[in-house]
Structure formats: C-alpha cells, structure tokens
C-alpha distance (Angstrom), angle and dihedral (degrees) to the residues before:
residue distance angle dihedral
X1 . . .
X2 3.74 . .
X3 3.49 130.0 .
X4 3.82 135.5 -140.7
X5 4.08 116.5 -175.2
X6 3.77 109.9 -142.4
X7 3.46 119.6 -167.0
X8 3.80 128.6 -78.1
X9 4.04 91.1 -107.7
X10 3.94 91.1 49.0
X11 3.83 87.9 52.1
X12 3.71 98.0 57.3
X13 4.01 93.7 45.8
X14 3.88 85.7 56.4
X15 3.52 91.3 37.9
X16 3.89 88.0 53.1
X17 4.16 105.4 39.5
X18 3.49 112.5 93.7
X19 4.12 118.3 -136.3
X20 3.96 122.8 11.6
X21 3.95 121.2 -20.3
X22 3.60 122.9 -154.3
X23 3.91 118.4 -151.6
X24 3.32 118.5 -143.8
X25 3.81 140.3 -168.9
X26 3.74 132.8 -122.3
X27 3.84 86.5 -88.8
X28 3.27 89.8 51.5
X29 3.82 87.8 -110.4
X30 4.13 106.1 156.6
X31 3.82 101.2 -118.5
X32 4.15 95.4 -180.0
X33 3.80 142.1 -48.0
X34 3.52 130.9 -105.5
X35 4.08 113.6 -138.8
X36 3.95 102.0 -179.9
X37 3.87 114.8 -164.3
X38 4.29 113.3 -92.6
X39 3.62 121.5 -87.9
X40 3.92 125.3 -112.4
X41 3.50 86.8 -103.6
X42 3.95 101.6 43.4
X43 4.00 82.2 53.7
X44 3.62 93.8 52.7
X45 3.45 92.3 47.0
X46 3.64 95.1 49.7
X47 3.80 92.7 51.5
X48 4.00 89.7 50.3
X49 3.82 86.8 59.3
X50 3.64 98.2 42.7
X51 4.30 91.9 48.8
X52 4.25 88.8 53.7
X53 3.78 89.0 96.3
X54 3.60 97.4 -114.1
X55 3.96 131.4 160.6
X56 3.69 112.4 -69.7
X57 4.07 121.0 -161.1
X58 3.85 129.8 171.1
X59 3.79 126.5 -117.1
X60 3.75 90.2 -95.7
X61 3.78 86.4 50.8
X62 3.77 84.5 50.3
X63 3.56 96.6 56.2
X64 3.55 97.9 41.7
X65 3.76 88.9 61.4
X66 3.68 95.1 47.4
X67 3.97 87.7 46.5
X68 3.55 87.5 52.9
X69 3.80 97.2 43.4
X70 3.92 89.9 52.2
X71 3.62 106.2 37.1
X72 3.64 103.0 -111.1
C-alpha cells in the first residue's frame, strides 16, 4: 500500500477527531477518508452497550424494518 507523509500538525488533528475523516483538496474536492481503528475506550464502551440486554435483529431484520418504515 502506498504511503503519503502529512505533516506533523495534520497527524495530530486525525489523531484527535473522533469517527471517519474525509480529506479534502483545495477545491474542496473529497480525495479519501481516514477510518482509524477504535480506541480502548470506544471498545469498552461499545461492549457495555451491546451486554444491556437489548433487542437484537439480523441484517435482514434490519432491512425489513427500514423497507417497512419507507414504503418500499
């Protein structure tokens, strides 16, 4: 996989931003997006809320429900 260096200030504002980061050019032109892997903490969260016990469905449940929601 290529690599492109950005510089150190870049680095820490990706390094900082929580969720997906798009990149853009000058024109404001989207030129990728950055996903970077989930912190200790967002894991631990994420397992908290997945242990409460709560409804689970499958995808096909999933998109049942949205069918259903939007008329399709």
């Amino acid at each position: 996989m290529p690599k492109i260096p950005v510089d150190h200030a870049i680095a820490e504002q990706i390094r900082t931003l929580e969720g997906p980061i798009e990149l853009v050019d000058a024109n404001g032109q989207t030129i990728g997006v950055v996903r970077r892997p989930p912190t200790d903490s967002e894991i631990e969260r994420a397992k908290q809320r997945a242990s409460r016990g709560g409804e689970t469905l499958t995808w096909e449940q999933v998109r049942s429900r949205i069918r259903q929601e939007t008329g399709e």
